[in-house]
C-alpha positions as MATLAB code, in Angstrom:
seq = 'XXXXXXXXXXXXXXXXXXXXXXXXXXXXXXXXXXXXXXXXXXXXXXXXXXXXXXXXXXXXXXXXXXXXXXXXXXXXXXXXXXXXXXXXXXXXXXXXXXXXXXXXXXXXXXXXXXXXXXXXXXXXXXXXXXXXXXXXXXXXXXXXXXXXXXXXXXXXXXXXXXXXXXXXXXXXXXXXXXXXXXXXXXXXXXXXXXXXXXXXXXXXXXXXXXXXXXXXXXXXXXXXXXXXXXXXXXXXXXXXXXXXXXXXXXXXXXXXXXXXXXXXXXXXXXXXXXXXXXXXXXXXXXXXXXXXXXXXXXXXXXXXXXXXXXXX';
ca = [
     100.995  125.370  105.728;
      97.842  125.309  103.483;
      97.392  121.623  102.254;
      96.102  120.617   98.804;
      95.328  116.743   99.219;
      95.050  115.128   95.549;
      94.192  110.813   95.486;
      93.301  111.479   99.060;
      92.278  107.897   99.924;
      91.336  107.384  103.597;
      93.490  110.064  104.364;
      96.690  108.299  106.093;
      99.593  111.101  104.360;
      96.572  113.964  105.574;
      96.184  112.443  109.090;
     100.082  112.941  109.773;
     100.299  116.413  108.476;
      97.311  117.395  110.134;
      98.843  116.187  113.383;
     102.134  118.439  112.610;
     100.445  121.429  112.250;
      99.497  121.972  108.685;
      96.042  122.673  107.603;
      94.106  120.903  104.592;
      92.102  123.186  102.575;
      90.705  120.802  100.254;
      90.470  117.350   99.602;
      89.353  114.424   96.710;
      88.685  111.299   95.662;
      86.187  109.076   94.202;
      86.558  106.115   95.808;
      83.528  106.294   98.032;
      84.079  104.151  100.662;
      87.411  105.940  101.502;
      85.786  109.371  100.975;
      83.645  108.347  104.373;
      86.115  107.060  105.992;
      88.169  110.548  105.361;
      85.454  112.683  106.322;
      84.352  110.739  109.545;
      87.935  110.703  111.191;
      89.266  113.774  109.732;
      85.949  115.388  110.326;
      86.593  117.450  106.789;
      84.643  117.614  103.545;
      86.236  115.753  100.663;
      85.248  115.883   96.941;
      84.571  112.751   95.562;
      84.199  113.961   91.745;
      86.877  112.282   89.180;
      89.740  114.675   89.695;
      89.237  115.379   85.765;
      85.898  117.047   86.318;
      87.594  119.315   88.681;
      88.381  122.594   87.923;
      91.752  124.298   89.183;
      89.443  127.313   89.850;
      87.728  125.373   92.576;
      90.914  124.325   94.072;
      91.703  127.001   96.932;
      95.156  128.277   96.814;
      97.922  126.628   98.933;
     101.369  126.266  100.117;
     101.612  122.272   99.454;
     100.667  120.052   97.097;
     100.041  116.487   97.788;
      98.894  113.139   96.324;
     100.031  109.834   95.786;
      98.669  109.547   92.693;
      97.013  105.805   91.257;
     100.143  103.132   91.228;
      98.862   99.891   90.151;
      99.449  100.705   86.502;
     103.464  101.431   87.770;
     103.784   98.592   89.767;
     106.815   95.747   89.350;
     103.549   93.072   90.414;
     101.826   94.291   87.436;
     103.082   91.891   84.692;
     100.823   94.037   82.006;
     102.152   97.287   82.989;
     103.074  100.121   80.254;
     103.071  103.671   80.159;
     100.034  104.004   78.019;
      98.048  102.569   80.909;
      95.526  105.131   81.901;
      95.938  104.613   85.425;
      99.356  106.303   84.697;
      98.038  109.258   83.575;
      96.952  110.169   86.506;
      99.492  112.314   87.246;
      98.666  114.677   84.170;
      95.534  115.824   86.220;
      98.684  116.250   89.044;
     100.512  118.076   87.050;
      97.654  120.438   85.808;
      97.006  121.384   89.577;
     100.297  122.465   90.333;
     100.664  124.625   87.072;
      97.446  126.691   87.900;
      97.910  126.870   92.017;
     102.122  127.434   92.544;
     102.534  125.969   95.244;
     105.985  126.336   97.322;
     106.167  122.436   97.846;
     104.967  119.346   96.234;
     104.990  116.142   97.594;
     104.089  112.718   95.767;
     104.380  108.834   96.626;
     104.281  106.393   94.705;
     105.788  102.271   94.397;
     109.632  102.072   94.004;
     108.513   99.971   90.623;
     107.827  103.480   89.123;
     111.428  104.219   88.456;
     111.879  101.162   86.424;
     108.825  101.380   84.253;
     109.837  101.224   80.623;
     113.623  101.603   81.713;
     112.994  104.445   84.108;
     111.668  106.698   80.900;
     108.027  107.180   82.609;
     109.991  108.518   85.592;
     112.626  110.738   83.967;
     109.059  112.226   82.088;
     107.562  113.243   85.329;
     110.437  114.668   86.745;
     111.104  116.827   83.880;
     107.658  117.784   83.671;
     107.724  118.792   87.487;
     111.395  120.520   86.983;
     109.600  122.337   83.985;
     106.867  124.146   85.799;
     109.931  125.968   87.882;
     110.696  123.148   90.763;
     113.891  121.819   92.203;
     113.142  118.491   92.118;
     114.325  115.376   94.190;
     113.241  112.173   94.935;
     114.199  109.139   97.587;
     113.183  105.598   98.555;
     112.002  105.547  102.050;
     111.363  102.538  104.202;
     108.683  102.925  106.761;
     110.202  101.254  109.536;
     113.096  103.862  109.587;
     110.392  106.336  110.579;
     108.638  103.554  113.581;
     106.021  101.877  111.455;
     105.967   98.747  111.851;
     106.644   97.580  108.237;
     108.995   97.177  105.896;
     106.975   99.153  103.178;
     109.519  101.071  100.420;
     107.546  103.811   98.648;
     109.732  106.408   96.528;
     108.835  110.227   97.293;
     109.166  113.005   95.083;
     109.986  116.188   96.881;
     109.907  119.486   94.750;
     110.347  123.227   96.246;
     109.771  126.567   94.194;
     113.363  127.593   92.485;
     112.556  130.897   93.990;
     112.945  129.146   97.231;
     116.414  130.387   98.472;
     116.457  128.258  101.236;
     116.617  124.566  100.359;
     115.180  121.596  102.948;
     117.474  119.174  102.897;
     115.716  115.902  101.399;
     114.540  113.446  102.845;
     114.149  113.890  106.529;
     116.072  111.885  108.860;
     114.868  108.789  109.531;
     113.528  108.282  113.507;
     114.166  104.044  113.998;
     116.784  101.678  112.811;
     117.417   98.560  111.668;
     118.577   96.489  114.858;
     121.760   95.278  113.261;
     122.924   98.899  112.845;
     122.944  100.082  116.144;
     126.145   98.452  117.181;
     125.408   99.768  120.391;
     125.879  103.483  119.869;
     122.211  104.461  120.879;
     119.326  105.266  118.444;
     115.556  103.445  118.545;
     115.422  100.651  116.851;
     112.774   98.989  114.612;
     109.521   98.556  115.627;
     108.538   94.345  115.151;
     105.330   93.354  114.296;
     104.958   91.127  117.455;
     105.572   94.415  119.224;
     102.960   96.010  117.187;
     100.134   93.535  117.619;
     100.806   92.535  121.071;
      98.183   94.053  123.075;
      95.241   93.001  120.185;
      93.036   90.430  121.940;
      91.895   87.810  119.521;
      88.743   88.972  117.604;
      85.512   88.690  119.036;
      82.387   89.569  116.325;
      80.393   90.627  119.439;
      82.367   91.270  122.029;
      85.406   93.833  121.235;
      85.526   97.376  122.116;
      88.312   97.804  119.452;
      86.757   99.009  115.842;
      87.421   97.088  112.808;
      88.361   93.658  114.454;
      86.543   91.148  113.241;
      88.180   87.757  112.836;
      88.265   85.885  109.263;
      87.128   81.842  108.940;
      89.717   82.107  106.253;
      91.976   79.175  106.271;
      95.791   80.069  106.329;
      98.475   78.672  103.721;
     101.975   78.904  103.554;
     103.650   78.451  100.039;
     106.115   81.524  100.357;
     103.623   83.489   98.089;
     102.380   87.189   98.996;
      99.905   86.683  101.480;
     100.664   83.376  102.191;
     104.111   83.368  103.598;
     105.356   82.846  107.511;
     105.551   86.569  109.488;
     108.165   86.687  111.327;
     106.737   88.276  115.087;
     110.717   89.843  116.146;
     110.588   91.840  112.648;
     108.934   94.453  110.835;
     105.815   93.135  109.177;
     106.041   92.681  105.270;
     104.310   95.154  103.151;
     100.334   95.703  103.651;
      99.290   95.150  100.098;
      95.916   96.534   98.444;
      95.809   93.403   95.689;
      92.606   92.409   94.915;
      89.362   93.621   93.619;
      86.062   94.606   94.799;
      84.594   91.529   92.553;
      86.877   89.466   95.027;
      89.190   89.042   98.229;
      92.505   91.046   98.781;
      96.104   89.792  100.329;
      96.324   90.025  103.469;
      98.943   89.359  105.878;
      99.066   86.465  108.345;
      99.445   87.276  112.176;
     102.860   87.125  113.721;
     101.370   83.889  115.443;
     100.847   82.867  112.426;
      97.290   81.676  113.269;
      95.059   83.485  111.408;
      94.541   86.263  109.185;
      95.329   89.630  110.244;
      91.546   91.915  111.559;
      91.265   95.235  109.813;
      92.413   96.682  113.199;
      95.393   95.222  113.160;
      96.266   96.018  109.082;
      95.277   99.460  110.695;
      97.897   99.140  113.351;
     100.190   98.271  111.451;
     100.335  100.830  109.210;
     100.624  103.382  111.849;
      96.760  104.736  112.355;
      95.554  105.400  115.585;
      93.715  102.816  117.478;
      89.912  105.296  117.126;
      90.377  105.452  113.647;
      87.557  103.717  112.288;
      86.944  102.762  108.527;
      83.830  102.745  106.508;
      83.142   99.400  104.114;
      83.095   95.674  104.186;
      86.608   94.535  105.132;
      87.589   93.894  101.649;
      87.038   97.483  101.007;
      88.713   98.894  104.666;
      91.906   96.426  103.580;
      92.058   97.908  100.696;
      91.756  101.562  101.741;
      94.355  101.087  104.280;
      97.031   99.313  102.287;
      96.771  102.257   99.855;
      97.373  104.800  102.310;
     100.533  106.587  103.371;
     101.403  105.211  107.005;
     100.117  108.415  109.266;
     103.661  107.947  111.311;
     105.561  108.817  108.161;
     103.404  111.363  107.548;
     103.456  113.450  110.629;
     107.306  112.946  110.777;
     107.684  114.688  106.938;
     105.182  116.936  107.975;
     107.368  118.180  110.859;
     110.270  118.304  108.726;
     108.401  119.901  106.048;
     107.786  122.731  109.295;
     111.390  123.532  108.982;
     110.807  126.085  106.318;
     108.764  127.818  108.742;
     111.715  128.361  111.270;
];
């Protein structure tokens, strides 16, 4: 399929379909660092224009439409949130997209805290708004482990398909890993630990590594129980990567399993699911931040083999 990429970040949700098959026909955002980081690994242009400046009629036509549209104004950690935010608006330029281009499919992510903002009105809005433009509409909580990441990140996904559309994919695609406890013994593939994950990572070396991204931190570890600061347990999935921060300052970041030291910027990477030569552009506030934004590739490439279903 013909991919639309909207809020493409460093391009972790365009990495997976790409890998399945599909084909992305054009791509933006303005963050600048992750723009280079897209182009370098994906080795295709993206426009880095606000997304308002962009006119439909420069948007090629597609079968998909993706984009996980800016969240911090939605998010439960935001203790300022509300729906006039204009982070949250975002999705108007979304919306606007998928009015003038059709496509068959949509896809958006987004933080579970979205369907609780200002009782779960923003959220019935957007759904309506998306059923109004002639989409069946559905939407479901995934947990990235379920689909071997190694992390226990929750993001909902909104899946909407063309009413002309007579035949209906059955939403959302069936999860790949387990949690240990549920296996009972009956077979499946468990969850993926973080230990498990980070295992063959030697400790940084600032001069001597051939792996990219992995240089160590002098930062000096607490543990209070607070995000960022709280004991990682090495036999489970790793807590969620989290982009908090600003550029003005530092950003959460996990601990290692060993609880040791701060996690590199390879290892965030790892985590998340991208592949080992995937190399990011920006000081390592910046590449934390680009890769705790992104959609794991792993999840990616397994919804974009579902979404190859239709195909069959």
């Amino acid at each position: 399929m013909k991919v639309v990429s909207l809020f493409s970040g460093a391009g972790g949700l365009d990495l997976g379909l790409h890998k399945a098959g599909h084909k992305i026909v054009f791509a933006n955002d303005h963050f600048i660092d992750a723009a280079k980081t897209y182009e370098r690994n994906l080795k295709h242009s993206i426009d880095t224009r606000d997304i308002e400046k962009v006119s439909s009629s420069e948007i090629p036509n597609c079968d998909i439409v993706v984009g996980g549209f800016p969240c911090q104004g939605f998010s439960v950690a935001n203790w300022t949130r509300r729906a006039e935010d204009p982070r949250n608006k975002m999705y108007l330029e979304l919306l606007g997209v998928i009015k003038t281009k059709k496509p068959k499919f949509v896809l958006c992510e987004n933080v579970p805290g979205l369907l609780s903002l200002e009782k779960g009105e923003v959220f019935k809005k957007i759904l309506h708004e998306l059923a109004g433009l002639g989409y069946l509409v559905r939407y479901s909580i995934l947990t990235a482990a379920d689909y071997g990441v190694p992390q226990m990140r929750r993001r909902v996904f909104i899946f909407c398909q063309k009413n002309t559309i007579k035949k209906i994919l059955p939403f959302p695609p069936r999860p790949t890993h387990k949690n240990p406890k549920l296996l009972n013994g009956n077979g499946g593939t468990a969850w993926i630990s973080v230990g498990e994950c980070l295992k063959e990572y030697p400790e940084p070396n600032k001069t001597n590594s051939f792996f990219l991204n992995h240089e160590g931190s002098k930062y000096k570890l607490r543990f209070n129980g607070h995000l960022g600061h709280r004991f990682v347990d090495p036999k489970k999935p790793a807590p969620t990567v989290t982009a908090r921060g600003d550029e003005k300052g530092g950003v959460v970041v996990l601990h290692h399993p060993k609880n040791h030291r701060r996690i590199t910027v390879r290892e965030m990477a790892a985590i998340q699911s991208f592949p080992d030569e995937f190399y990011f552009v920006g000081t390592n506030t910046s590449c934390y931040r680009q890769i705790a934004n992104s959609v794991p590739p792993r999840l990616s490439y397994i919804i974009g083999l579902w979404l190859k279903g239709y195909e069959k």
